[in-house]
C-alpha positions in Angstrom: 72.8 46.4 26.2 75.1 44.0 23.9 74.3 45.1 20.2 75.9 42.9 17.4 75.7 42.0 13.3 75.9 38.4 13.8 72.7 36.5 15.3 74.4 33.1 16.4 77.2 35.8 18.1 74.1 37.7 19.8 72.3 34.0 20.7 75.4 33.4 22.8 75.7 36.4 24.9 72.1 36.5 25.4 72.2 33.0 27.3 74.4 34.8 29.5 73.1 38.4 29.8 71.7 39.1 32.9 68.1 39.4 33.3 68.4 43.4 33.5 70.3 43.5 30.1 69.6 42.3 26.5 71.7 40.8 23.7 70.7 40.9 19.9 71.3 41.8 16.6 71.0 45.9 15.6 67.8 44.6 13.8 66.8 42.1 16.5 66.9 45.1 18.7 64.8 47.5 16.3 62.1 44.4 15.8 61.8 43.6 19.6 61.8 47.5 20.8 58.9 48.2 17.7 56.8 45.2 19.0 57.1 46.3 23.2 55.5 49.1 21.9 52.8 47.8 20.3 53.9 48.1 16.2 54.0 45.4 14.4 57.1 44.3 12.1 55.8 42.7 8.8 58.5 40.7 7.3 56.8 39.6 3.8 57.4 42.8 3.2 61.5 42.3 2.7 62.3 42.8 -1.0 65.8 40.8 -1.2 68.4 43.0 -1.3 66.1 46.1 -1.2 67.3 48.5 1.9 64.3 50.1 1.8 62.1 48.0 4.1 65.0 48.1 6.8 65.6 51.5 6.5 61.8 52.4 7.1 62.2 50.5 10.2 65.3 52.6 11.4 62.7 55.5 11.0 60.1 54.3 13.0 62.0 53.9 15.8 63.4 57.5 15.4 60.2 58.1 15.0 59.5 56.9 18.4 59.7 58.1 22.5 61.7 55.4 23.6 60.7 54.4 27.4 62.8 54.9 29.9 62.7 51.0 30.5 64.1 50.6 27.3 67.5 52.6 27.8 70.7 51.3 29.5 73.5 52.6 30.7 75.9 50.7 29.1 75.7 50.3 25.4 78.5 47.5 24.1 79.1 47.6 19.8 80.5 44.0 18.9 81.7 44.0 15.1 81.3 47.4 15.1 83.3 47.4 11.7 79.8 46.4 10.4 77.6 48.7 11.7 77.1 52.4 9.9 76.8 55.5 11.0 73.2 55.4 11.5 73.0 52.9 13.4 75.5 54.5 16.1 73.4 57.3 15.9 70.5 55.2 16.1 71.9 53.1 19.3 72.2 56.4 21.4 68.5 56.6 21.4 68.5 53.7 23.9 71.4 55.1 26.3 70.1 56.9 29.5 71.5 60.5 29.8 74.3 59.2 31.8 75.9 56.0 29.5 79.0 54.5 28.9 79.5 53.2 25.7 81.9 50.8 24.4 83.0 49.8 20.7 84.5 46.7 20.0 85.8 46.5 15.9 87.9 44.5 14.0 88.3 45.8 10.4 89.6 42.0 9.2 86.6 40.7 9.6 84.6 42.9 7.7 81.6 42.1 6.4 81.7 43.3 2.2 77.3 43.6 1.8 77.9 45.8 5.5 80.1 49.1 6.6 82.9 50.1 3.6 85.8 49.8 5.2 89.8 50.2 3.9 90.2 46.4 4.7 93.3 47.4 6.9 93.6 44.9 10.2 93.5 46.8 12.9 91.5 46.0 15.9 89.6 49.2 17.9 88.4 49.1 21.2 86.8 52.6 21.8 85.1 53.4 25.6 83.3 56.1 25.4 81.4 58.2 28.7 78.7 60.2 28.4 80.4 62.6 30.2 82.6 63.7 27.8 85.8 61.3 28.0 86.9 58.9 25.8 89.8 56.0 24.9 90.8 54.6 22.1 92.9 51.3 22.1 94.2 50.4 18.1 95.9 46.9 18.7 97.5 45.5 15.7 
């Protein structure tokens, strides 16, 4: 699974995902997993810069038993600079038991309406296994 902020970014990789694996945006993924499960994702109901709509659908998917169709063994973060604590948290619900999980940031290109971030410019590339081990690579 290839989880990013930016859509055109997710567009791309999902042209060249294989058929076993998606690509999309943290929302994309929230709105595709609530509709395979049969709720539906009412848009007219975003209030412009209101958090509330998107948060409610963070808890419906908490909410939720995710299928064991819909978890992956490989989780990949791209602009992970962007992406809150939540949604990390929120992410693990769709690794199997046994996952890899690898976090790609770069904090110069921070998104300002997204994560808060100290603005300094170094790159992260964190692999992470479920069984316990991890590696972090700060480039500069």
């Amino acid at each position: 699974m290839y989880v990013c902020f930016n859509r055109p970014l997710a567009d791309r990789f999902r042209e060249v995902a294989r058929p076993e694996g998606t690509a999309d945006t943290f929302y994309g993924l929230i709105h595709h997993f609530l509709k395979s499960v049969g709720e539906k994702v009412d848009f007219d109901q975003v209030n412009g810069a209101d958090g509330a709509f998107w948060q409610g659908l963070q808890e419906r998917v908490i909410a939720s038993e995710i299928p064991d169709d819909a978890r992956y063994d490989l989780v990949i973060v791209d602009e992970g600079q962007d992406f809150s604590t939540d949604w990390y948290q929120l992410l693990l619900l769709f690794a199997r038991p046994e996952y890899d999980l690898l976090w790609l940031e770069d904090d110069a290109q921070v998104c300002p309406a997204c994560a808060s971030c100290d603005g300094s410019s170094d790159r992260t590339v964190v692999a992470i296994s479920s069984s316990g081990g991890s590696i972090r690579y700060p480039q500069n």
